[in-house]
BAFI-3210 file (N, C-alpha, C; in Angstrom, 3 decimals, decimal comma, padded with zeros to 6 digits):
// residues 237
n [1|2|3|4|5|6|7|8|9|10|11|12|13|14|15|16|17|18|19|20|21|22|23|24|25|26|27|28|29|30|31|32|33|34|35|36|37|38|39|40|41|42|43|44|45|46|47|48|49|50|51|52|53|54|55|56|57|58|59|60|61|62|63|64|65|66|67|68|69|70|71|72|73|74|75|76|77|78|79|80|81|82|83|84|85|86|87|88|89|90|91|92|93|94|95|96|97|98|99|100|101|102|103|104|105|106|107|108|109|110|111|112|113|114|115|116|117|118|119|120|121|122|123|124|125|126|127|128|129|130|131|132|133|134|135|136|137|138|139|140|141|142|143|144|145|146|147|148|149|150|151|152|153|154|155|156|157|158|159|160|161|162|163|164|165|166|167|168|169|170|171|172|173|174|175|176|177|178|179|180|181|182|183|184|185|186|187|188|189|190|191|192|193|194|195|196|197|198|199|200|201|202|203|204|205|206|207|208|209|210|211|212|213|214|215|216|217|218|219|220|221|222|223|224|225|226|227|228|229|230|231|232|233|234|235|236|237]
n.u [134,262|134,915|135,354|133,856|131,570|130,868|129,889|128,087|126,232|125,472|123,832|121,906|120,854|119,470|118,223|116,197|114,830|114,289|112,102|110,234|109,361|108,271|105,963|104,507|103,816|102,260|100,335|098,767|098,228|095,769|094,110|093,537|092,229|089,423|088,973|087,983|087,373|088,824|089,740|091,741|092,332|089,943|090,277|092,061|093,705|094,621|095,915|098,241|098,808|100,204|102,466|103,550|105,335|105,989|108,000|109,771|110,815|108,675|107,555|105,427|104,101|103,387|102,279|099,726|098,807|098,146|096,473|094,320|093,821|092,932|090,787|089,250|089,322|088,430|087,732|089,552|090,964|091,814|091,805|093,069|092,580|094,424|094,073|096,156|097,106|099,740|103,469|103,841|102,429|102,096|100,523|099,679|098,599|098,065|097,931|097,294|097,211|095,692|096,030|095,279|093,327|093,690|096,037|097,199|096,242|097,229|099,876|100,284|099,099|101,373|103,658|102,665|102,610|105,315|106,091|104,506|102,237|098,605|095,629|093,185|089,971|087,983|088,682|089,179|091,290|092,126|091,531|092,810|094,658|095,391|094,530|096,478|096,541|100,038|101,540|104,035|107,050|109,901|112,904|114,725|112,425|110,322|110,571|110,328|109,041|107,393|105,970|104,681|102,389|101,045|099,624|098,427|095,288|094,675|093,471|095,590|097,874|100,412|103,874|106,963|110,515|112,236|114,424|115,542|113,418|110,482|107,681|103,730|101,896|098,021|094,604|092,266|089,954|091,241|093,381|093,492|092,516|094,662|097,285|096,268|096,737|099,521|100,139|099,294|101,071|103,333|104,505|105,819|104,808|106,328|105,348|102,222|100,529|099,067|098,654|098,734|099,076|100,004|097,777|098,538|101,988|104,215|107,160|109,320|110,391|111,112|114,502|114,331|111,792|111,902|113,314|112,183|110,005|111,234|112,246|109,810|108,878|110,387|109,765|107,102|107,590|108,750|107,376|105,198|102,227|101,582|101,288|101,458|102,674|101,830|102,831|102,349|104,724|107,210|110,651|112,280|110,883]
n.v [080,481|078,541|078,853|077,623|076,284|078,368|079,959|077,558|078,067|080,502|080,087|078,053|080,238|081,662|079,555|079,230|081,966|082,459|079,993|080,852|083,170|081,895|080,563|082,767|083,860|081,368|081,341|084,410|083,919|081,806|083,080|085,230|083,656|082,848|084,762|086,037|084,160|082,061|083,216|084,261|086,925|087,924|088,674|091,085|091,027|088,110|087,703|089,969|088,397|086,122|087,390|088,021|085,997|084,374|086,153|085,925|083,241|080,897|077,849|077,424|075,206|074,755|076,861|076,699|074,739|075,848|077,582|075,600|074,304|076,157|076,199|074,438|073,736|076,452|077,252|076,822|079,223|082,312|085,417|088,435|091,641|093,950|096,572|098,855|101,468|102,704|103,386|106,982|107,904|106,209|104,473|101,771|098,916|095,366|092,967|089,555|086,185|082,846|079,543|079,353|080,909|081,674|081,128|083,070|085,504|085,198|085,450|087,806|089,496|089,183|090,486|093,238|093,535|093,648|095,836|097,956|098,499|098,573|096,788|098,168|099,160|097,843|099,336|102,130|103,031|102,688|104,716|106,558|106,329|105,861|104,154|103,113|102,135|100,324|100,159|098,911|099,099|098,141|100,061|099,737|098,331|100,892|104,300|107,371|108,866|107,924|106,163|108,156|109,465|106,897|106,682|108,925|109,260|108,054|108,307|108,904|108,808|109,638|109,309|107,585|107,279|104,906|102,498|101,065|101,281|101,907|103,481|103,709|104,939|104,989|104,903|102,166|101,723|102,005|100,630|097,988|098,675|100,266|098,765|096,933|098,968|099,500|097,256|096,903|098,728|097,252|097,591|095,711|095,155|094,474|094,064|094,233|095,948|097,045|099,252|100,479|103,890|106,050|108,970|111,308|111,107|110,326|111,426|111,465|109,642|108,578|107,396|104,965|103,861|103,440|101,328|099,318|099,449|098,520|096,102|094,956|094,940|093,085|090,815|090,351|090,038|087,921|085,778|083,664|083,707|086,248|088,067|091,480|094,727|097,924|101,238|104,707|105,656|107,367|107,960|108,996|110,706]
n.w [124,967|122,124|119,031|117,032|118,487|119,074|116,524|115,744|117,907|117,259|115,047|115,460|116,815|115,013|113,622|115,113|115,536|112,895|112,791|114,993|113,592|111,387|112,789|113,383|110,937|110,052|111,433|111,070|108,176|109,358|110,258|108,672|106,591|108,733|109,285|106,647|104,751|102,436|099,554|098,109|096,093|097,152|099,497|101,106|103,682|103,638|101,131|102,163|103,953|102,938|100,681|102,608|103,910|101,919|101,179|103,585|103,159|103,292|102,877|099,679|099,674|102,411|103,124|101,976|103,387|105,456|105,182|104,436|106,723|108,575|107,050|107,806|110,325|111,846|114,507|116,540|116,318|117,614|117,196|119,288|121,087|122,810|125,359|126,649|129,282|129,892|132,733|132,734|130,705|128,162|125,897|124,539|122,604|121,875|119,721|119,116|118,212|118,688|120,024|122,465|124,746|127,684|128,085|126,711|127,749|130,165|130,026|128,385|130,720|132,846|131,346|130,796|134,021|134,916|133,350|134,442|133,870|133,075|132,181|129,779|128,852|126,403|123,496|124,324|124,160|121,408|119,545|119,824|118,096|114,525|111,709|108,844|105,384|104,003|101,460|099,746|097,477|096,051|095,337|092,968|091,688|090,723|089,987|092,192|090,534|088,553|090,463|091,829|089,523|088,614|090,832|091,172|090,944|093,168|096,619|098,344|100,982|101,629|100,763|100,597|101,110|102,268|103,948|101,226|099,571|098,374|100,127|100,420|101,312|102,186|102,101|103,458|101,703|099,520|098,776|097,153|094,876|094,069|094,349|091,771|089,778|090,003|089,189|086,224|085,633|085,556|087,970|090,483|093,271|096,280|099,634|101,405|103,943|106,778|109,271|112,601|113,803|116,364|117,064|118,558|119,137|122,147|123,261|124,975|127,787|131,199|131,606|133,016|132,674|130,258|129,943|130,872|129,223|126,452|127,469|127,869|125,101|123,703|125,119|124,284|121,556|121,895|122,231|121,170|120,734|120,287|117,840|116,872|118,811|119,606|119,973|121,801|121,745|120,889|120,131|118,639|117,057]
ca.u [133,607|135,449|134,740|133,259|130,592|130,083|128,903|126,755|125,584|124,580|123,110|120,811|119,690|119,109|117,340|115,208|113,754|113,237|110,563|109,610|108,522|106,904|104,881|103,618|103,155|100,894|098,878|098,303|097,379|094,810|093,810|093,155|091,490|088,886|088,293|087,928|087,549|089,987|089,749|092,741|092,211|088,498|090,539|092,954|094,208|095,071|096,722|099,166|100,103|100,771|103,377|104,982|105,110|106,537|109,367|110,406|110,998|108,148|106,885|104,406|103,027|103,205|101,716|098,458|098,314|097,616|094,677|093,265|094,109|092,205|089,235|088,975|089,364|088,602|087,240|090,015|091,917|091,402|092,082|092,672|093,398|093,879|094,909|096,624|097,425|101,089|103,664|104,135|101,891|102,404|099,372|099,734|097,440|098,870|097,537|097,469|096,647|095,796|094,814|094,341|093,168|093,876|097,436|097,716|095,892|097,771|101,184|100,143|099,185|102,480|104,660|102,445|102,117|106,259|106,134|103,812|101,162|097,561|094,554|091,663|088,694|088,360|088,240|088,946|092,534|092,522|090,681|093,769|095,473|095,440|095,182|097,035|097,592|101,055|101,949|105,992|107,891|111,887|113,316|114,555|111,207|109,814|111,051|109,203|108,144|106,528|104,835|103,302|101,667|100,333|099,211|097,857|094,063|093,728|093,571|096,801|097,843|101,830|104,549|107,991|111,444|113,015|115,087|115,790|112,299|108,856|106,023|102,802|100,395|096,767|093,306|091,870|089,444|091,728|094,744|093,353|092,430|096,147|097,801|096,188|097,040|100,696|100,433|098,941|101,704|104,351|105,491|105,616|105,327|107,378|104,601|101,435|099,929|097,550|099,439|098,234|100,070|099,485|097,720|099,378|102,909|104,846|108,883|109,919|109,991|112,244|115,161|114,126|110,608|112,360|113,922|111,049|109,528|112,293|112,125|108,103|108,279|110,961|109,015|105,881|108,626|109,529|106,154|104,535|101,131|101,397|101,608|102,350|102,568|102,160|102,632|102,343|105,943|108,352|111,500|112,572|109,327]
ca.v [079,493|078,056|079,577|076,489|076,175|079,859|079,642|076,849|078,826|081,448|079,435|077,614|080,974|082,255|078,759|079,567|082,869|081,830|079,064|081,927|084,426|081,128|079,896|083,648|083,971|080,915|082,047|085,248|083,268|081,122|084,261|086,258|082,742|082,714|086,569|086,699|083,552|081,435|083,289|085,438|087,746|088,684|089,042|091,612|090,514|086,758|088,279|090,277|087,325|085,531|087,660|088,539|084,545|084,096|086,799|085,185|081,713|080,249|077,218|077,163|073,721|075,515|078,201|076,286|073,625|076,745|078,156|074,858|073,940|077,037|076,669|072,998|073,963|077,628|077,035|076,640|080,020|083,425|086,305|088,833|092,861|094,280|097,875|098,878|101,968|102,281|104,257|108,135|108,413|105,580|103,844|100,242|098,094|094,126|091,605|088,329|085,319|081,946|078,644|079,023|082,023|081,902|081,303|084,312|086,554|084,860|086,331|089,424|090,091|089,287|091,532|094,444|093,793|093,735|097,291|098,587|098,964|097,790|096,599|099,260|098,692|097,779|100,693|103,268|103,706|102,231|105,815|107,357|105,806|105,729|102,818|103,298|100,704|101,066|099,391|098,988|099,024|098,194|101,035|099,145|098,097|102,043|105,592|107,782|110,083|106,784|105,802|109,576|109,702|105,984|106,523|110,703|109,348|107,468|108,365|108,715|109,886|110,085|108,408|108,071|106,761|104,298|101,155|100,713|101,229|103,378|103,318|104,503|104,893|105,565|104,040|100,763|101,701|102,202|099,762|097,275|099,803|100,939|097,421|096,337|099,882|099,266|096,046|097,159|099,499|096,466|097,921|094,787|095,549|093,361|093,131|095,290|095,810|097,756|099,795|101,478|105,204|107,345|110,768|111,993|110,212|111,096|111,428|111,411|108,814|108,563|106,258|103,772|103,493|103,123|100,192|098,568|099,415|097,511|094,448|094,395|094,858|092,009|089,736|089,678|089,325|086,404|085,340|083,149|084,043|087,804|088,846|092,822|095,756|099,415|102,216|105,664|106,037|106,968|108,356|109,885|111,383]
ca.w [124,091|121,046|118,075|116,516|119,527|119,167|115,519|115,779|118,939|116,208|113,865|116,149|117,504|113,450|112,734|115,905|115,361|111,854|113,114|115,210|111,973|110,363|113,363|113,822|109,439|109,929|112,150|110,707|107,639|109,420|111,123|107,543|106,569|109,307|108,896|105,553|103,816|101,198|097,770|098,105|095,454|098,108|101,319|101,580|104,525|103,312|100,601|102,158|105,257|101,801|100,395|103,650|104,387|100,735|101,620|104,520|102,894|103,860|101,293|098,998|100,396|103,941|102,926|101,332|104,324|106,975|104,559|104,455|107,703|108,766|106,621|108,479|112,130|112,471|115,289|117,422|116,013|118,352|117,044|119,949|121,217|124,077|125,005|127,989|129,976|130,989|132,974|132,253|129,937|127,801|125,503|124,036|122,242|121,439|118,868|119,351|117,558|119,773|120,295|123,960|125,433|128,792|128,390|125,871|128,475|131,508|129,918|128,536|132,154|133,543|130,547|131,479|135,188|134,960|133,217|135,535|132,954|133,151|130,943|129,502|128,528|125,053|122,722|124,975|123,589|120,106|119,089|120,173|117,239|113,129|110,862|107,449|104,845|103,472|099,847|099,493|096,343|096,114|094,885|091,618|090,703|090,488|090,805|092,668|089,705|088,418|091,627|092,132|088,516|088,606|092,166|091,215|090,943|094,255|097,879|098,900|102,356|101,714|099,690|101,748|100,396|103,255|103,991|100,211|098,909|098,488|101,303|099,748|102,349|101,476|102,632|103,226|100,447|097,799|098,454|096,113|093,530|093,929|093,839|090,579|088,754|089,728|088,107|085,211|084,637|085,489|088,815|091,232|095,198|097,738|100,446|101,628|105,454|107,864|110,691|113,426|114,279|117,356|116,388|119,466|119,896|123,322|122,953|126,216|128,997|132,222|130,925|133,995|132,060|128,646|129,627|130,965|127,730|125,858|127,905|127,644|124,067|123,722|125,725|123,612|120,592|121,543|122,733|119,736|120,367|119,985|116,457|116,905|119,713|119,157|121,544|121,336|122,241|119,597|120,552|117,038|116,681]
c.u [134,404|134,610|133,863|131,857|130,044|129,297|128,007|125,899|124,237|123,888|121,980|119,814|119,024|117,754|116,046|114,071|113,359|112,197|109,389|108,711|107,518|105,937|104,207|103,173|102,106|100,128|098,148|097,634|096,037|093,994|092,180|092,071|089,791|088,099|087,455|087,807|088,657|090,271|090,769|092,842|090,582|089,110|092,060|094,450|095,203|096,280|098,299|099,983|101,096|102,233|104,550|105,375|106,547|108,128|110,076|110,841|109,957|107,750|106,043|102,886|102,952|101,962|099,558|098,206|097,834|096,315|094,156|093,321|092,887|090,759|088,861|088,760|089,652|088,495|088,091|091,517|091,219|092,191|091,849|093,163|093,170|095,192|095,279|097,060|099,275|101,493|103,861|103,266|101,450|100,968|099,895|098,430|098,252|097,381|097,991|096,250|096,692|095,139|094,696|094,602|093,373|095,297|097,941|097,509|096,963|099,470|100,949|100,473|100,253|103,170|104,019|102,212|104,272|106,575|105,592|102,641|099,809|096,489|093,543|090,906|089,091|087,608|088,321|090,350|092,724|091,683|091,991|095,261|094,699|095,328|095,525|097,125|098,746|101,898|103,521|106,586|109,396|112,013|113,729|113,369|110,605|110,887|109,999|108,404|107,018|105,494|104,276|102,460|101,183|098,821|098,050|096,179|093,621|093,953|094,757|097,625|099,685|102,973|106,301|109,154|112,329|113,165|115,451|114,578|111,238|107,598|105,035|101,810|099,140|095,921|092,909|090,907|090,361|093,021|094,831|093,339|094,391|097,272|097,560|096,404|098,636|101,049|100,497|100,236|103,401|105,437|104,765|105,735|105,979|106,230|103,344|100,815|099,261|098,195|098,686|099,132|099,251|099,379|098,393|101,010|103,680|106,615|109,604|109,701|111,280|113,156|114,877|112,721|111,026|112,864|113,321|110,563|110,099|111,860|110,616|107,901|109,287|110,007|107,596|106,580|108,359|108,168|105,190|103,098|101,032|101,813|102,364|101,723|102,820|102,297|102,668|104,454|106,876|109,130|112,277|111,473|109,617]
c.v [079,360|078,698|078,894|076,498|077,421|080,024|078,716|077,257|079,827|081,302|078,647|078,867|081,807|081,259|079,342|080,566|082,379|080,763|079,914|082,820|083,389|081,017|081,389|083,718|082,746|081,021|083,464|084,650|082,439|082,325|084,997|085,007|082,642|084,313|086,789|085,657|083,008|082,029|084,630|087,169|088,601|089,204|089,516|090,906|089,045|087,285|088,962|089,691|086,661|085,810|087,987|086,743|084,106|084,817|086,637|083,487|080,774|079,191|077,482|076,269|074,238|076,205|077,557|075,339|074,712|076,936|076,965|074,219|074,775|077,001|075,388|073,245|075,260|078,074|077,419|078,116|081,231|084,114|087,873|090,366|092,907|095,194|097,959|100,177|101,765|103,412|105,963|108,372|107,079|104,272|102,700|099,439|096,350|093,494|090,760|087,201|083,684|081,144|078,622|080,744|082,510|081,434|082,486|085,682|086,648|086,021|087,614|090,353|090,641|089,879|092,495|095,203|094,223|095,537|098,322|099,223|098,142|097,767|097,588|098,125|098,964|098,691|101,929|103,759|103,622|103,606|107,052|107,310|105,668|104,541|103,484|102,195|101,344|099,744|099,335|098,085|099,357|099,722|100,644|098,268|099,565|103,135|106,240|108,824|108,754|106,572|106,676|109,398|108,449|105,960|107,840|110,224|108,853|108,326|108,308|109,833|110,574|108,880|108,684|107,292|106,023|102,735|100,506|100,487|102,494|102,746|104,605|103,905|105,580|104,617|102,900|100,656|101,576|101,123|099,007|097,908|100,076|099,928|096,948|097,808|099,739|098,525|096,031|097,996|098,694|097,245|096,836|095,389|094,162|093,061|094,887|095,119|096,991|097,906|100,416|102,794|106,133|108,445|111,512|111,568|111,212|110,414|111,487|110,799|109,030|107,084|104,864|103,215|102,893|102,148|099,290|097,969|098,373|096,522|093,897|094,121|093,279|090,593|089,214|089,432|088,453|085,353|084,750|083,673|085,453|088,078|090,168|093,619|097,338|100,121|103,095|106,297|106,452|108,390|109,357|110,377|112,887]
c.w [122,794|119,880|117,123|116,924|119,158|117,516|115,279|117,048|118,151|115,242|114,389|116,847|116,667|113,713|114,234|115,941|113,996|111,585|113,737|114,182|111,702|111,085|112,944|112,121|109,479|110,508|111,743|109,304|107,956|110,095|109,865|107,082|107,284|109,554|107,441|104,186|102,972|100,102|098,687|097,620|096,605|099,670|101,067|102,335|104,455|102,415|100,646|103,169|103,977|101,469|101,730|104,177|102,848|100,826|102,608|104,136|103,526|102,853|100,893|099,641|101,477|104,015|102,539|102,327|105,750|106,552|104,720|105,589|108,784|108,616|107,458|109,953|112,547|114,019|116,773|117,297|116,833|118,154|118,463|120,436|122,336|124,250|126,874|128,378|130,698|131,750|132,201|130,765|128,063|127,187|124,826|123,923|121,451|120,377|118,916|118,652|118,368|119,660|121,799|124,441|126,482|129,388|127,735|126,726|129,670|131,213|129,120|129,827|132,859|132,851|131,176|132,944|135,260|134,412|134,092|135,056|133,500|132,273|130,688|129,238|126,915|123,978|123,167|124,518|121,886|119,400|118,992|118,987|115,238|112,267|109,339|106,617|103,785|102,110|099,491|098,133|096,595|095,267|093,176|090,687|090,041|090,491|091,441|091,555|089,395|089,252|091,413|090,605|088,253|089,775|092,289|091,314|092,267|095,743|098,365|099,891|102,155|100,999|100,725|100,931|102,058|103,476|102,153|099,163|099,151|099,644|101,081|100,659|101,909|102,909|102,521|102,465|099,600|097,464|097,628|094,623|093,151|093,416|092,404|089,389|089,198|089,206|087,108|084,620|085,280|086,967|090,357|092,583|095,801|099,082|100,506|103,011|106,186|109,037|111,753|113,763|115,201|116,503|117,559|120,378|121,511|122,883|124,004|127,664|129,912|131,328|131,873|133,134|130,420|128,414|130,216|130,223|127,147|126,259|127,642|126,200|123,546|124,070|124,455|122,165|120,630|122,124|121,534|119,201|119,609|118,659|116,632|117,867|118,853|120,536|121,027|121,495|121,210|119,518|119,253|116,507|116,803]
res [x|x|x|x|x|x|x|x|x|x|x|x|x|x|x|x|x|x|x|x|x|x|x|x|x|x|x|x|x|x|x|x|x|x|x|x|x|x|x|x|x|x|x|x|x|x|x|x|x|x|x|x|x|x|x|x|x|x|x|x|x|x|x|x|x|x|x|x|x|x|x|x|x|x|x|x|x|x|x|x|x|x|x|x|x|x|x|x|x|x|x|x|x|x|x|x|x|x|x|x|x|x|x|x|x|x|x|x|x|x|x|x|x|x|x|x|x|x|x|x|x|x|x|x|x|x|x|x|x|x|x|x|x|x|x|x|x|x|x|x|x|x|x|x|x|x|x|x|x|x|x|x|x|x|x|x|x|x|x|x|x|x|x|x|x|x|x|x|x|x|x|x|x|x|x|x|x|x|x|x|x|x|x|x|x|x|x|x|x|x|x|x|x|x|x|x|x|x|x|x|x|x|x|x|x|x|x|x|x|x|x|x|x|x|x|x|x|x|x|x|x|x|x|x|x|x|x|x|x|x|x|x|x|x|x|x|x]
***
């Protein structure tokens, strides 16, 4: 391929996932919308599709035509989980955000029928797992002595230094509390979110299962509906 062809090859498959990120950031906005109401500053959740929407280049005007787009035709937004059973040992729970349900289920099906995984019952694994919310500061906005002695009065599960910044994980009580005392003392965060983490991860799969894995988790990647996958799996664990 000409080297010409081959960079606009690569630039069409940039501009692509980056429609990708937005479609799935507005849907998690109309999502947080329909959960939780319009007033930003009252819904968490809205809040932090916001800034992660804003850090991806998303517009302004974008950004305010999903919320009200949302508050207009919630109706037709489905917020959805569903946990699954896989090989060797292997737990998974997906989120998905949808206007049609029975195409979001239809390919779930077929990623996990391709792994060799299959559907639970709902709630029978998600127990098996943690939620954290985790608050991230650049590294040149704070240090960490800073963070710990702003942060010393609240709930706070662990403070971590990675990818060029601070991850201050605590409780979904206190994140707000925590957010507006970093403000107060002029230390801006970059985005904030709600994880799930196995309390019991597994570190070892057959490499024939691992690359199953891969391809399943790819698939719902690139799969618009699906917001995010967890598993208990985690190989550097």
């Amino acid at each position: 391929m000409p080297r010409k062809h081959l960079i606009s090859a690569q630039t069409n498959k940039k501009q692509q996932n980056q429609a990708k990120i937005w479609q799935k950031l507005a849907r998690e906005i109309k999502a947080a919308v329909k959960v939780g109401g319009t007033n930003v500053e009252a819904n968490p959740r809205l809040k932090s599709a916001i800034l992660k929407a804003l850090q991806n280049n998303l517009s302004k005007e974008s950004i305010n035509k999903n919320i009200n787009g949302a508050a207009i035709d919630s109706e037709n937004i489905h917020v959805l989980e569903y946990e699954a059973y896989g090989p060797e040992g292997i737990q998974i729970i997906i989120n998905a955000i949808t206007d049609n349900v029975n195409r979001t289920i239809s390919n779930v099906k077929s990623y996990l029928n391709k792994l060799g995984a299959k559907l639970a019952k709902q709630n029978s694994l998600k127990i098996f797992f943690e939620k954290k919310s985790i608050i991230y500061v650049p590294f040149n906005n704070a240090n960490m002595d800073k963070i710990i002695e702003v942060t010393l009065p609240f709930n706070i599960i662990d403070i971590v230094e990675k990818n060029d910044q601070h991850e201050i994980y605590t409780s979904d009580e206190d994140i707000n509390k925590i957010i507006d005392e970093l403000k107060k003392n002029k230390i801006e965060i970059s985005s904030f979110e709600q994880k799930l983490f196995p309390l019991q991860p597994i570190n070892k799969i057959s490499t024939e299962i691992k690359d199953k894995l891969s391809v399943f988790l790819n698939k719902c990647d690139d799969d618009n509906d699906i917001q995010w996958v967890v598993t208990n799996f985690n190989e550097n664990d």
